[in-house]
C-alpha positions in Angstrom: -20.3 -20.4 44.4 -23.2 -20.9 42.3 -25.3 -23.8 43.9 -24.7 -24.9 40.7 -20.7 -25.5 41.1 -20.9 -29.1 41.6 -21.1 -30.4 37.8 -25.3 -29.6 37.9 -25.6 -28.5 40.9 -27.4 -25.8 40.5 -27.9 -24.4 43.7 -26.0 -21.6 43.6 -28.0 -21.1 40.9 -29.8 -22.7 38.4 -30.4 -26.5 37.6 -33.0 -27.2 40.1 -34.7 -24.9 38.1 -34.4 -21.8 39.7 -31.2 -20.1 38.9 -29.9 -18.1 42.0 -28.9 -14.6 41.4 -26.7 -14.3 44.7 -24.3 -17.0 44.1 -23.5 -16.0 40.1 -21.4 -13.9 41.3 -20.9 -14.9 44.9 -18.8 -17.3 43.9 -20.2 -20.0 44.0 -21.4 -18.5 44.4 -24.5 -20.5 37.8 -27.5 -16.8 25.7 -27.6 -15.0 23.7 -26.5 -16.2 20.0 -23.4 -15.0 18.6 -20.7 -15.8 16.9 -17.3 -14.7 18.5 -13.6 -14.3 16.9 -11.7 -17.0 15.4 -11.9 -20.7 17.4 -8.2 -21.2 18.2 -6.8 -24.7 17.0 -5.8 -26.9 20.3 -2.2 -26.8 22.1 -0.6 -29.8 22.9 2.2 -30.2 25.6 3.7 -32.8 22.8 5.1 -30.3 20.2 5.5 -33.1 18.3 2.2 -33.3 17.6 1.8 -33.3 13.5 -0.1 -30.4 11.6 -2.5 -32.3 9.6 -3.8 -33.1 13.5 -4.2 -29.3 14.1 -5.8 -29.0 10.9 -8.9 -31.8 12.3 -9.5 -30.5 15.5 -9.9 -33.0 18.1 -13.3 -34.2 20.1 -12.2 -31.6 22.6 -11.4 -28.9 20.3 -14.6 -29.4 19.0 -16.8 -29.1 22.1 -15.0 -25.8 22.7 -15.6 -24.4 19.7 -19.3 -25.3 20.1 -19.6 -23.6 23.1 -18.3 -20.2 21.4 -20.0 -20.4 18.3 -23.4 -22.2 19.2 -23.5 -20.8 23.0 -22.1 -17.7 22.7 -19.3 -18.1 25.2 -16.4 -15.4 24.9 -14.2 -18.1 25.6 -13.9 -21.3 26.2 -10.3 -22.8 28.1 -9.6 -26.9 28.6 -6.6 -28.2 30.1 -7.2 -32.7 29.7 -4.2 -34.9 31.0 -4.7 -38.6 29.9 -3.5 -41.7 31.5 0.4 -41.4 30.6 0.4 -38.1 32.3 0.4 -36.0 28.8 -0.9 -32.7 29.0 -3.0 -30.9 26.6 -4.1 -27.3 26.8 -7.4 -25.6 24.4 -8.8 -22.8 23.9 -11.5 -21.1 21.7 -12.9 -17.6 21.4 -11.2 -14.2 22.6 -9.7 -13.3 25.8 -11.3 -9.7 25.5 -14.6 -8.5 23.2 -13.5 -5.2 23.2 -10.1 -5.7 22.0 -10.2 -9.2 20.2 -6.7 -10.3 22.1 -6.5 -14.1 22.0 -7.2 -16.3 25.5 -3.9 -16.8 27.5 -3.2 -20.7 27.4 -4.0 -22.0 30.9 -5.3 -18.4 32.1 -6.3 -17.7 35.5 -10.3 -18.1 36.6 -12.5 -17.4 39.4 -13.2 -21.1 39.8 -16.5 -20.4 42.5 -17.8 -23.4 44.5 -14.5 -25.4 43.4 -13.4 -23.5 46.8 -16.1 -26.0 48.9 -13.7 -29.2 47.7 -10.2 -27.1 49.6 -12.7 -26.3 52.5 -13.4 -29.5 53.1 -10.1 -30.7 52.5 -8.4 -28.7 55.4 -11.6 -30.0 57.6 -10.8 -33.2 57.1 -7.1 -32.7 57.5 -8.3 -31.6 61.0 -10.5 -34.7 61.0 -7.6 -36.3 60.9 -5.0 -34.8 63.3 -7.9 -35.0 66.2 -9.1 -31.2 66.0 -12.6 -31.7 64.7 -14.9 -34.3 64.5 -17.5 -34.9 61.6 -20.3 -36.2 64.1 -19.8 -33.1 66.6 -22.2 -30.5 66.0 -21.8 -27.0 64.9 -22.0 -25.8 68.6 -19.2 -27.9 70.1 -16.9 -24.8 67.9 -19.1 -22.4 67.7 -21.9 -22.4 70.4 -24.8 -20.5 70.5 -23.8 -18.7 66.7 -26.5 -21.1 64.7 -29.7 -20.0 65.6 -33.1 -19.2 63.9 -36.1 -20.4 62.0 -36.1 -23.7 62.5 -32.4 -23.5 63.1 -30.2 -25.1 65.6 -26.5 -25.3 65.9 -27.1 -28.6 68.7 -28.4 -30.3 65.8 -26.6 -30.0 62.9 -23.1 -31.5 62.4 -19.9 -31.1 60.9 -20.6 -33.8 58.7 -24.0 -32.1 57.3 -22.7 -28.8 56.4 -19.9 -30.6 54.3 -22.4 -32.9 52.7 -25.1 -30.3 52.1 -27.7 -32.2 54.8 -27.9 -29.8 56.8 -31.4 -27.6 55.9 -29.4 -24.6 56.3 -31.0 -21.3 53.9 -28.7 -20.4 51.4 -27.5 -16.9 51.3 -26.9 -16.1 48.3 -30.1 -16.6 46.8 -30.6 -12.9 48.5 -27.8 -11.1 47.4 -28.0 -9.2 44.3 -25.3 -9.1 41.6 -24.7 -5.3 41.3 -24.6 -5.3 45.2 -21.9 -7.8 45.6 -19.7 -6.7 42.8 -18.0 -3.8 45.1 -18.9 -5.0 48.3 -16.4 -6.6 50.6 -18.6 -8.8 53.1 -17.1 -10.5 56.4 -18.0 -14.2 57.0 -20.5 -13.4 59.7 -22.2 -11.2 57.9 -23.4 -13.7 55.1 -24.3 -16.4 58.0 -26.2 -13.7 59.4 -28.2 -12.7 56.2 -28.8 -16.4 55.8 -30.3 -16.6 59.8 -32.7 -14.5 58.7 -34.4 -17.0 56.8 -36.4 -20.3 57.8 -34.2 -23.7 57.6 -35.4 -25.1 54.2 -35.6 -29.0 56.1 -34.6 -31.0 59.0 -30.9 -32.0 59.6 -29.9 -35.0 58.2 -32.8 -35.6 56.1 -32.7 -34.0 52.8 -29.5 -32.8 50.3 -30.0 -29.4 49.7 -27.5 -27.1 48.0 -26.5 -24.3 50.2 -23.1 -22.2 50.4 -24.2 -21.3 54.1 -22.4 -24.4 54.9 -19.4 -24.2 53.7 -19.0 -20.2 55.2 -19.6 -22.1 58.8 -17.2 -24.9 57.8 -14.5 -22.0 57.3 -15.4 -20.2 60.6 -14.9 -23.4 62.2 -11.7 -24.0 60.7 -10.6 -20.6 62.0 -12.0 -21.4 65.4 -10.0 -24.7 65.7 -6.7 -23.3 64.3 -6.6 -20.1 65.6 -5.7 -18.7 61.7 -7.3 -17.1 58.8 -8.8 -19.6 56.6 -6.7 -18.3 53.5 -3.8 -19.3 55.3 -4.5 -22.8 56.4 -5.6 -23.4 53.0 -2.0 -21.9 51.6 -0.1 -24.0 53.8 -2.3 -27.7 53.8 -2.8 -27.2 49.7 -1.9 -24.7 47.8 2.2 -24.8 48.5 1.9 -28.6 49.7 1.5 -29.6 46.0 2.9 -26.8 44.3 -0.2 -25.0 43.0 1.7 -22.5 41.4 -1.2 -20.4 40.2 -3.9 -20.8 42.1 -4.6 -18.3 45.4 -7.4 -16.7 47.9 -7.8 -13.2 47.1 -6.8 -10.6 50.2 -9.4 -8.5 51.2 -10.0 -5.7 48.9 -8.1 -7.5 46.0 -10.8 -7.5 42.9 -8.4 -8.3 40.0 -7.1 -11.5 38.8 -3.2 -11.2 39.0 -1.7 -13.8 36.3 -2.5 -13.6 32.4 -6.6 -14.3 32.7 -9.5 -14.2 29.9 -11.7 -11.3 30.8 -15.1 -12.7 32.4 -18.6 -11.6 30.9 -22.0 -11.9 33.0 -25.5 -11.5 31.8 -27.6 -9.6 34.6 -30.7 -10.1 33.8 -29.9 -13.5 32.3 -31.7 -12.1 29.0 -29.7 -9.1 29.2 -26.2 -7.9 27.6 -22.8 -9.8 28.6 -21.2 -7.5 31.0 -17.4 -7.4 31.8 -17.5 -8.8 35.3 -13.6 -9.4 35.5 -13.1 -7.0 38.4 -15.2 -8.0 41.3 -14.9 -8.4 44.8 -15.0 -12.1 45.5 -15.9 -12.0 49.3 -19.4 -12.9 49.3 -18.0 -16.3 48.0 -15.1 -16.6 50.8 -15.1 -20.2 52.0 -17.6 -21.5 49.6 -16.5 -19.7 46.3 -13.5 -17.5 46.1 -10.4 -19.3 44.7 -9.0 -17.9 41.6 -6.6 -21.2 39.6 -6.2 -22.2 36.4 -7.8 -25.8 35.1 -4.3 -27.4 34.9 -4.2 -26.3 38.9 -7.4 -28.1 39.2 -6.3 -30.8 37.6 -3.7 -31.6 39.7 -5.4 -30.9 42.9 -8.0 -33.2 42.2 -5.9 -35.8 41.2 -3.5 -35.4 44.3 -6.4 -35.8 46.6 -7.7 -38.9 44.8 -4.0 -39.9 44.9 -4.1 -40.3 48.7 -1.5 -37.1 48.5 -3.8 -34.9 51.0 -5.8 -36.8 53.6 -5.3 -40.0 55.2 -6.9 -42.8 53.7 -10.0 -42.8 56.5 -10.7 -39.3 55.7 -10.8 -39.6 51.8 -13.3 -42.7 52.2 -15.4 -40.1 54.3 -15.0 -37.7 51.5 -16.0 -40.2 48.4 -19.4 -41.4 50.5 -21.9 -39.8 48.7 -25.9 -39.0 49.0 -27.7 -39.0 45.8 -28.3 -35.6 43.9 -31.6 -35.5 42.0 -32.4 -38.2 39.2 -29.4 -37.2 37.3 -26.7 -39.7 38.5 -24.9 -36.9 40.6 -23.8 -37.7 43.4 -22.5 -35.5 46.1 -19.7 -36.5 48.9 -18.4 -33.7 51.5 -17.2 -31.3 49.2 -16.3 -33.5 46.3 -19.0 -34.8 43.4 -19.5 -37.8 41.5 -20.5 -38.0 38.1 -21.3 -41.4 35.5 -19.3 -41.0 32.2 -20.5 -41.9 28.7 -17.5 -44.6 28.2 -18.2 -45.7 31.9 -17.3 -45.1 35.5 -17.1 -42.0 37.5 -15.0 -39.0 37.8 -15.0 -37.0 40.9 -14.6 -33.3 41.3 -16.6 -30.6 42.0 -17.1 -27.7 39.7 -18.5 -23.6 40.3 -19.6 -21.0 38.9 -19.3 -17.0 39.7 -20.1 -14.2 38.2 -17.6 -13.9 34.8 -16.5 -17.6 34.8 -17.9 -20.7 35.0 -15.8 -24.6 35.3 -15.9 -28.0 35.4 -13.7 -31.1 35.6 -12.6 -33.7 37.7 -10.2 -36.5 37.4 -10.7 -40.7 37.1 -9.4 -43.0 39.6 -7.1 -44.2 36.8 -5.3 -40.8 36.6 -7.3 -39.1 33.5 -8.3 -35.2 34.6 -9.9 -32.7 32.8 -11.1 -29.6 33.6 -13.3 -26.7 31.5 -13.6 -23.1 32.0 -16.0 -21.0 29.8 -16.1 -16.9 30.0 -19.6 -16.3 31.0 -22.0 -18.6 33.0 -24.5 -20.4 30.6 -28.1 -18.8 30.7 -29.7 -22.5 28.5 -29.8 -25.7 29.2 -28.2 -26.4 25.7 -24.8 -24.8 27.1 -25.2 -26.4 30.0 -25.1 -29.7 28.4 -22.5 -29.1 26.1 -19.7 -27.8 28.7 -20.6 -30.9 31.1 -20.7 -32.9 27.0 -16.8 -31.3 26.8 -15.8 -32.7 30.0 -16.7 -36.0 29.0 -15.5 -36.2 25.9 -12.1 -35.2 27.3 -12.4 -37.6 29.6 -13.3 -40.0 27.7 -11.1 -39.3 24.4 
């Protein structure tokens, strides 16, 4: 939930320069040096692969192993699938500092503002049956609730809150770790906190990260379909294309339920690595409270590319993106751009939450990667060098 779930968007948090305590560990809401356990070689879905090849770890072996030893990660967890559909899993680190236990293959996450790209997945599946329209504004579903400083539901759209246009505060930026780590908070009440606050532009005229939105875009879903968001996301995703390990917390629920690498969070960022595994992930809700694995990732990202879960008008809407910055991110409605060293793009989106942080995406030639590290990086050194995995896993 981080602003800075989209790969450098760091709105949740950080890469704008300011890192945002709220989102950390609002789910999307984004170092100290040490050296940690023994870097695990990779695991290959092919176990045919030979041992001399485990004995030279790969490119993406490498970058892992970088990001525990050089960036003080706990862990570090990759799961890359290349063009011929061959799957390999990594990891590096330990799945607990206390006890030393090894990180699960594929383990379960809090995957933060990767929630914004199944939000606006099930809005655009109502796109497309007729039930919402992306030029409508925020009133025509929920009138009179958008009000404030600068603020006005008549003038922002569907479209902007999925997009990030809309000059809507960001909540999280005022919620403090500590106070949202036992705290169950209901959608309204984190719109509200953020209606407190002046709009930080005009509708339509500036990209400006902001998990606000994507809380609206949830009440509106719920509006329109009469059914908790959880639920529409279950049914229109989750069991559509047989994510078999990836799920919306229930209220109250603070653990992670599979096999899971503990998560760590520094709070202050110069301060000790915390165990943050147990947390209630409400504050994130429509913007950042998924838990998956990266495999799960990979395979939802590449289903929507696929054409598997929206109609083919409602993708293009989805893949139009507004520039981000001068770094050559680009951001759609809830689904990110990003160049590639060996050229072209890959689109996903990416989050970070107190405990976990990931990023991936997949090609329009069917490559998909996705990275999950233990702890969300405090430098821009690990910043760099979990985006540099991606790539090189991409691009292997």
């Amino acid at each position: 939930m981080r602003a800075r779930t989209g790969q450098n968007l760091r709105s949740s948090t950080r890469r704008d320069g300011r890192r945002r305590r709220a989102v950390s560990a609002a789910a999307a809401l984004a170092v100290g040096v040490m050296t940690l356990g023994v870097l695990a070689p990779p695991a290959a879905s092919d176990s045919a692969a030979p041992a001399a090849a485990a004995a030279r770890p790969d490119a993406v072996q490498r970058a892992l192993n970088t990001l525990v030893r050089d960036d003080g990660m706990p862990a570090a967890l990759a799961s890359v699938k290349d063009r011929n559909g061959r799957t390999r899993t990594y990891t590096a680190g330990v799945g607990d500092l206390t006890t030393g236990t090894k990180v699960p293959r594929d383990g379960q996450v809090r995957i933060g503002s990767n929630t914004k790209a199944f939000t606006a997945v099930v809005v655009l599946q109502l796109v497309g049956e007729g039930k919402i329209d992306l030029d409508a504004f925020v009133d025509t579903y929920l009138p009179g609730l958008v009000r404030g400083e600068g603020i006005d539901g008549n003038r922002i759209t569907v479209r902007h809150l999925l997009q990030h246009t809309s000059g809507l505060p960001d909540y999280g930026v005022h919620l403090d770790d500590d106070e949202i780590r036992n705290r169950y908070f209901e959608p309204r009440e984190l719109l509200d906190l953020a209606l407190e606050h002046p709009a930080d532009g005009e509708p339509g005229e500036t990209w400006g990260y902001s998990n606000t939105n994507y809380v609206l875009a949830g009440l509106i879903v719920q509006k329109v379909t009469g059914r908790p968001l959880a639920e529409e996301m279950d049914r229109r995703i989750i069991k559509r294309i047989g994510l078999r390990h990836t799920y919306f917390p229930a209220p109250g629920e603070m653990t992670v339920r599979e096999p899971h690498p503990r998560g760590y969070h520094r709070s202050p960022e110069d301060g000790p690595l915390r165990d943050f595994t147990e947390m209630d992930p409400s504050a994130g809700w429509a913007a950042g409270q998924l838990i998956s694995t990266n495999s799960d990732l990979n395979r939802f990202f590449t289903a929507l590319l696929a054409g598997r879960l929206l109609p083919a008008a409602q993708l293009a809407e989805m893949r139009t993106t507004v520039p981000v910055g001068t770094s050559g991110l680009r951001y759609g409605l809830g689904l990110t751009s990003r160049t590639l060293s060996c050229g072209g793009v890959y689109w996903g989106h990416g989050g970070d939450i107190a405990g976990y942080e990931t990023r991936g995406g997949v090609t329009d030639d069917g490559r998909a990667a996705n990275v999950a590290v233990t702890s969300i990086p405090t430098d821009e050194a690990a910043v760099r060098h979990v985006s540099e995995a991606v790539d090189r896993a991409l691009c292997g």
